[in-house]
C-alpha positions in Angstrom: 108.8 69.0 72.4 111.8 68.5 69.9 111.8 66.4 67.1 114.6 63.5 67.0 116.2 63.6 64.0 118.6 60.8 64.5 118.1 57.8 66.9 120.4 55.1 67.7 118.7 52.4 69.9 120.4 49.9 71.8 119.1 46.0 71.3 118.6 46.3 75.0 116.2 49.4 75.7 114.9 52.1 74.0 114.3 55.2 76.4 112.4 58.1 75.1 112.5 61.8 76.7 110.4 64.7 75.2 110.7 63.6 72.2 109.2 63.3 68.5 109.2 60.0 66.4 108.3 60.2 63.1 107.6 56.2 62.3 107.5 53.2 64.0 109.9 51.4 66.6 109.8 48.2 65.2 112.5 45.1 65.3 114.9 44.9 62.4 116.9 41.9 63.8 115.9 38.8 66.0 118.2 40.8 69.2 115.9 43.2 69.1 112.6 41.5 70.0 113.6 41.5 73.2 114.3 45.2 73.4 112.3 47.2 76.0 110.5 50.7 75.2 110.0 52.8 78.2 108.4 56.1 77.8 110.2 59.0 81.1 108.8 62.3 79.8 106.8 64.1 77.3 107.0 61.4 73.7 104.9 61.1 70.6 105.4 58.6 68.1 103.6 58.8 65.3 104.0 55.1 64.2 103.1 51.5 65.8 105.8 50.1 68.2 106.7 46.7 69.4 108.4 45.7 72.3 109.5 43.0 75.1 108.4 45.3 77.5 106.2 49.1 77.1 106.2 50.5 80.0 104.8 55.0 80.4 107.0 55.9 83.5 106.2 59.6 83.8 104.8 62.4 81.2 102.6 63.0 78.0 102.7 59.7 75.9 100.9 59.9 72.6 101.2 56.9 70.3 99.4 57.1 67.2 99.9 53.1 65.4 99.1 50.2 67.0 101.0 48.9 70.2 102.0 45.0 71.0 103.9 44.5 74.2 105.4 40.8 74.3 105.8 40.4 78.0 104.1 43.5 79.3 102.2 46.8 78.9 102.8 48.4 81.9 101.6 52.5 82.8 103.9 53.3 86.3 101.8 54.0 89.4 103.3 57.3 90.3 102.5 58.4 86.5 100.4 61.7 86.3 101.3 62.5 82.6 98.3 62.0 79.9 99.0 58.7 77.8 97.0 58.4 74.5 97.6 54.8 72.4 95.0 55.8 69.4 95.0 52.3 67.8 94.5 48.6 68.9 96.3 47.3 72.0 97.8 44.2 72.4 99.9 42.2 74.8 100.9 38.1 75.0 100.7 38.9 78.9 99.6 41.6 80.2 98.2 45.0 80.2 98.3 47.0 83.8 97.8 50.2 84.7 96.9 51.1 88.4 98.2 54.6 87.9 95.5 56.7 90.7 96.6 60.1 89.3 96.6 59.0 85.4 93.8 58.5 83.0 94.7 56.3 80.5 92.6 56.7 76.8 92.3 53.8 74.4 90.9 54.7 71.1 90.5 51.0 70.1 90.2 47.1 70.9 92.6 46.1 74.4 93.7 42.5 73.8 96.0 40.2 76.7 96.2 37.5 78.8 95.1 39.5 81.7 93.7 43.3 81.4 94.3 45.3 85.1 92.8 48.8 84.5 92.0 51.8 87.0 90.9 55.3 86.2 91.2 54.1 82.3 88.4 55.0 79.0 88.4 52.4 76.1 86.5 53.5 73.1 86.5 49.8 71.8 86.0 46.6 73.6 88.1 44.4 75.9 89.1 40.9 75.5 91.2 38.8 77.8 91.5 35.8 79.9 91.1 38.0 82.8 90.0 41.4 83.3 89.7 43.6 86.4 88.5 47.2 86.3 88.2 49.4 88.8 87.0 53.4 87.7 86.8 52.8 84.4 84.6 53.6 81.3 84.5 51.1 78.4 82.6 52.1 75.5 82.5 48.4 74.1 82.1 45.1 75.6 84.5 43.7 78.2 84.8 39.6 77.0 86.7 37.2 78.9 87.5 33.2 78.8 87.8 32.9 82.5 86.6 35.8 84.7 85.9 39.4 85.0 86.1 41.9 88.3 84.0 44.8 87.8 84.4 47.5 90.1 82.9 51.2 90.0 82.7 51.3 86.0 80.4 51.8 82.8 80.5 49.6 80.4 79.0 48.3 77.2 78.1 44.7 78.1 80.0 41.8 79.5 80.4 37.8 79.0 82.4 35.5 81.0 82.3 32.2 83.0 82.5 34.4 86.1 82.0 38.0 87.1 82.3 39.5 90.1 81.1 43.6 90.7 81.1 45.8 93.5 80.1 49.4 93.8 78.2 50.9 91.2 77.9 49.2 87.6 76.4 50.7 84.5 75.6 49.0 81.3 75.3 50.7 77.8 73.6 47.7 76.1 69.9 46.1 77.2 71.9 42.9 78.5 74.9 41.0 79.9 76.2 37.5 80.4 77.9 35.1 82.7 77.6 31.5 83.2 78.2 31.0 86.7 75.9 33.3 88.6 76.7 36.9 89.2 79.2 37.5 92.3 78.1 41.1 94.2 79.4 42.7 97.1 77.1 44.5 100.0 76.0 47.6 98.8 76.5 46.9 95.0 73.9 48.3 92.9 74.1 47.9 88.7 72.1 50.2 86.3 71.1 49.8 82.5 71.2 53.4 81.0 70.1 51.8 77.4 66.8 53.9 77.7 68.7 57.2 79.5 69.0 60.7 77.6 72.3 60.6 77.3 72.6 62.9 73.9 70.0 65.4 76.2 72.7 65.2 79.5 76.0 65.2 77.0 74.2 69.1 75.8 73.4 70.0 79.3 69.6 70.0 78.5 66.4 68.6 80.2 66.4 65.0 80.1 63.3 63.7 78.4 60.4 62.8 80.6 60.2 59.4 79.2 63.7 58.3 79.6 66.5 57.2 82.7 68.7 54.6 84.2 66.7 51.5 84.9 68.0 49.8 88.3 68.9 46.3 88.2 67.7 43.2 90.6 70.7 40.8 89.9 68.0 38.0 90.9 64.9 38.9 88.9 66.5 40.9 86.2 68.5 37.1 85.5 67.3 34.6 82.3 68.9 31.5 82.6 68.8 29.3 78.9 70.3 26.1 78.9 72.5 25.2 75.6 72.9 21.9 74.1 75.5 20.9 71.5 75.7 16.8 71.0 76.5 15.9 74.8 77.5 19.2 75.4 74.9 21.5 77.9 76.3 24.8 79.3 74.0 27.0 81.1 74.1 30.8 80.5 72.6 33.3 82.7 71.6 36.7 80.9 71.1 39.9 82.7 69.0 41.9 81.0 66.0 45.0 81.3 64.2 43.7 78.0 61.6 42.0 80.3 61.2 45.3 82.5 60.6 47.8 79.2 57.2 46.9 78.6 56.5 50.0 76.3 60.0 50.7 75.2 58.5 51.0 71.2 56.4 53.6 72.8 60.0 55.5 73.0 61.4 57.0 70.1 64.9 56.7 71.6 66.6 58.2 68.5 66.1 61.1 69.8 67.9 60.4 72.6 71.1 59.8 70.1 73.0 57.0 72.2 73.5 55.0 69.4 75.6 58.5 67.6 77.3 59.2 70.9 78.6 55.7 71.1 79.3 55.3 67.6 81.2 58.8 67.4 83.0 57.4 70.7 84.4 54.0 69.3 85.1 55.3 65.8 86.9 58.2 67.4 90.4 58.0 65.7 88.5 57.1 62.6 86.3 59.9 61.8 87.5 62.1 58.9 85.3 65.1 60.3 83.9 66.0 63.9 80.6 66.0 64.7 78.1 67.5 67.0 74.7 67.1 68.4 73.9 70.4 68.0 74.0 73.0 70.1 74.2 72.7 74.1 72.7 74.7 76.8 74.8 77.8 76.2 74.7 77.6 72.7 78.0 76.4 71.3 78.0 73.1 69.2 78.1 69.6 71.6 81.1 68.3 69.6 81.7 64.7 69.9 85.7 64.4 70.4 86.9 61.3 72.4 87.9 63.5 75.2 84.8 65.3 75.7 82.8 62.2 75.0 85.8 60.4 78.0 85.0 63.2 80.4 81.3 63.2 80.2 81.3 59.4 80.9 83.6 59.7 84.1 81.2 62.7 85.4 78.5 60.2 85.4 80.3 57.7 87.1 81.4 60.2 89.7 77.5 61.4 90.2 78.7 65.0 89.4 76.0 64.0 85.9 72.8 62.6 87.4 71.0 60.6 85.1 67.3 60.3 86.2 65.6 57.0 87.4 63.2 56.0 84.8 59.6 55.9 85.8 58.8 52.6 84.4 54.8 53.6 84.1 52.8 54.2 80.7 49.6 55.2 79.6 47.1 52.1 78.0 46.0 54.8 76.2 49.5 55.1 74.3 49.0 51.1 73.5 46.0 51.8 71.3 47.2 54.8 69.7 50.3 53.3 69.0 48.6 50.0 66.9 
């Protein structure tokens, strides 16, 4: 990759080709807000970038300072290249990326008017008007004002007027919200994995006897709390495995180290060292890169990583020993 060491751009597009950018691509004059950036081949830039329009046509893009797109962030469907954006997101419209042979990586927070991601990982969380996934891991939460389409994905939590899911859900976090109740295709199944090894699975070890995914009835598993404000009520329905983890204290689930996986996921970019959960099933040190960490999520969602079903049966003996 060669290093540009001069750069004349245009106030009408800025077209990078396997090349190095040593700072930001910023607007120096108001003709320039209205400049698009499009990435063709093999580009890192080292700096944050603004544009009318971003749009990752083909190759290895690898921005390392924020990224605001005014009209439209936009990663081309026939890309196949890698693209890395290692600090926050953000778009006044939207953010898009439908790209089947690409796998988008988000170190941080994704912020538009509408969020379309397939095949993508975000290490933070997601917040939008609308958001649709489809394939995707997100580490955080995915928060919307109007409604959220979950399809085949992990994620943290969610909140929104309305969701919809189809396929096979997971949730990080005990619980979830909506206000409207939850739309599900035939066939749709969602899981918690808030009490699943994951630290033990991430090593390639056993998973611990005591832990799994806990399935989730989108009808039982629902709390619905009415809110009041002066003449105000709003109903929120909760979806959540608290009610179902009767012994959960019973569980030391720090040594499951979820809470250091995610942690060491979302602060990625941040982390002045690398870290490990000690040593895996061959030996070597689990290091805890956002990479390895993206990779082991998408081999759970792919079943080639089976995490367990949790038993959901105790002992009353472990109740008295515990008090």
């Amino acid at each position: 990759m060669k290093e540009l060491k001069e750069i004349r751009f245009n106030e009408t597009d800025v077209i990078l080709k396997d090349n190095l950018v040593r700072g930001s691509i910023l607007p120096e004059k108001i003709a320039e807000l209205n400049r698009n950036i499009i990435f063709t081949g093999d580009t890192i830039v080292e700096g944050p970038i603004f544009g009318n329009r971003i749009e990752a046509r083909a190759g290895d893009v690898d921005i390392q300072g924020a990224v605001f797109a005014q009209t439209e962030l936009y990663v081309s469907s026939d890309n196949t290249g890698s693209v890395k954006m290692r600090k926050s997101v953000g778009s006044a419209n939207s953010i898009v990326s439908r790209a089947a042979g690409c796998r988008p990586t988000f170190y941080s927070d994704v912020n538009g008017k509408t969020v379309t991601l397939v095949n993508a990982f975000v290490a933070g969380s997601i917040y939008a008007d609308e958001v649709i996934l489809e394939n995707c891991v997100v580490i955080g939460g995915v928060f919307a004002t109007q409604d959220i389409e979950l399809t085949n994905s992990i994620i943290g939590t969610f909140n929104a007027p309305a969701v919809r899911i189809a396929g096979d859900i997971y949730l990080l976090l005990p619980s979830a919200f909506s206000i409207e109740k939850l739309s599900a295709t035939p066939g749709t199944r969602m899981f918690n994995l808030s009490l699943a090894d994951l630290g033990a699975l991430y090593r390639g070890l056993p998973q611990s006897p005591d832990s799994g995914k806990i399935p989730m009835d989108f009808n039982t598993d629902e709390v619905k709390s009415t809110l009041t404000e002066e003449d105000v009520r709003r109903t929120l329905r909760c979806y959540t495995v608290v009610g179902k983890v009767l012994a959960a204290d019973l569980i030391d689930t720090d040594k499951f180290h979820n809470h250091f996986l995610l942690t060491a996921a979302s602060l990625g970019s941040q982390l002045l060292k690398t870290y490990d959960l000690g040593p895996d099933a061959s030996g070597n040190p689990a290091t805890l890169s956002v990479e390895r960490i993206r990779d082991f999520f998408f081999e759970i969602l792919s079943g080639k990583i089976e995490v367990q079903n949790m038993s959901g049966t105790f002992e009353l003996t472990q109740l008295r020993d515990s008090r």
